[in-house]
C-alpha positions in Angstrom: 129.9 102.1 101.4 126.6 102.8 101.7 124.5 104.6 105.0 121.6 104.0 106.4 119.3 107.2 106.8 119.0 108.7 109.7 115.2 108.4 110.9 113.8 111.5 109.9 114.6 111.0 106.3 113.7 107.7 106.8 110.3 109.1 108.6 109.9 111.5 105.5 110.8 109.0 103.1 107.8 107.2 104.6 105.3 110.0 104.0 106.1 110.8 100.6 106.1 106.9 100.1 102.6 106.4 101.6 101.3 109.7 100.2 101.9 108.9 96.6 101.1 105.2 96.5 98.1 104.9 98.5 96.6 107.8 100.1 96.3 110.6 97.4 95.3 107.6 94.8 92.8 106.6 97.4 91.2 109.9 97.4 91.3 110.0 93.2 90.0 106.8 92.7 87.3 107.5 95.3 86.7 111.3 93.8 86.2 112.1 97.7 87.8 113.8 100.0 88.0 110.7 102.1 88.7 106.8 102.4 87.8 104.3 104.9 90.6 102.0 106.8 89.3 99.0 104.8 89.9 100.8 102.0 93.1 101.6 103.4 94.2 98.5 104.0 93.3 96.6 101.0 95.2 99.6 98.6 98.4 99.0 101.6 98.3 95.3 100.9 98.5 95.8 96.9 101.0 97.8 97.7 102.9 96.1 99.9 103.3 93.0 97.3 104.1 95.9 94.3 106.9 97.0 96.2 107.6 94.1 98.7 107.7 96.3 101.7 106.7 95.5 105.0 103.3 96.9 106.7 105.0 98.0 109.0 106.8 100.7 107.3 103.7 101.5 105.0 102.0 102.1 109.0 104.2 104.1 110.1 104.1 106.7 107.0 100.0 106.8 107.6 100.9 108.2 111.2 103.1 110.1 110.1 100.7 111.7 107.2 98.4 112.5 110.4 101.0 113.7 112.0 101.4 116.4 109.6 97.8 117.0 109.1 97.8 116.2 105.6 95.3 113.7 106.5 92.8 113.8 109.4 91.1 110.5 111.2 88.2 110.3 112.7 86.9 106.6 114.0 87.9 104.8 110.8 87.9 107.9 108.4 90.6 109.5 107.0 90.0 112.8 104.9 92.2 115.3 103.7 93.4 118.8 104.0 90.8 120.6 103.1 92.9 122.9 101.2 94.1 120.0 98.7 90.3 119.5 97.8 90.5 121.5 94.9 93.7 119.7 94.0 90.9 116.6 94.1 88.2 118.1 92.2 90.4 118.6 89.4 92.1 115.2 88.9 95.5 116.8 89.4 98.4 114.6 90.5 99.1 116.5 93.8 102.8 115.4 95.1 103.8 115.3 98.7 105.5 118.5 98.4 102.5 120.5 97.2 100.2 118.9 99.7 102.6 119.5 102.4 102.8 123.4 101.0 99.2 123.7 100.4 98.3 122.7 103.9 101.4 125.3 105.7 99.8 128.4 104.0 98.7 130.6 106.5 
């Protein structure tokens, strides 16, 4: 029989999701440390058919990405951490779990 998760794994799940399909590729194929909502969007969308998940869920994950300040928005701007910049200027495939580490270092 098989469970649902319960909605902070499903909330995490989202993140990671989101993080690794569209945001952090965003940011590589850009070679900036920021993307625009159209941007956004039209990487969601491709997404969204890949996969054949809802916007919805895809949404969700974004906010929740801000949420944990691995990305920042400002009017229709979204930027990173700046302490996953270098993982940027390098080309290197930067995971959720080494963004989220990166940007809880003290």
């Amino acid at each position: 029989m098989l469970r649902e998760k319960g909605k902070y794994a499903a909330a995490t799940e989202n993140r990671r999701f989101v993080w690794k399909e569209i945001a952090w590729p965003l940011i590589l194929e850009n070679n900036d440390v920021s993307f625009t909502l159209k941007q956004y969007q039209r990487k969601r969308d491709q997404v969204c058919k890949k996969f054949n998940i809802s916007i919805t869920t895809l949404s969700r994950g974004l906010a929740s990405l801000i949420q944990k300040e691995l990305l920042r928005k400002e009017n229709e701007i979204y930027s990173i951490h700046y302490r996953l910049i270098a993982y940027m200027r390098l080309n290197a495939d930067c995971d959720y779990a080494t963004a989220l580490h990166e940007t809880k270092i003290k």
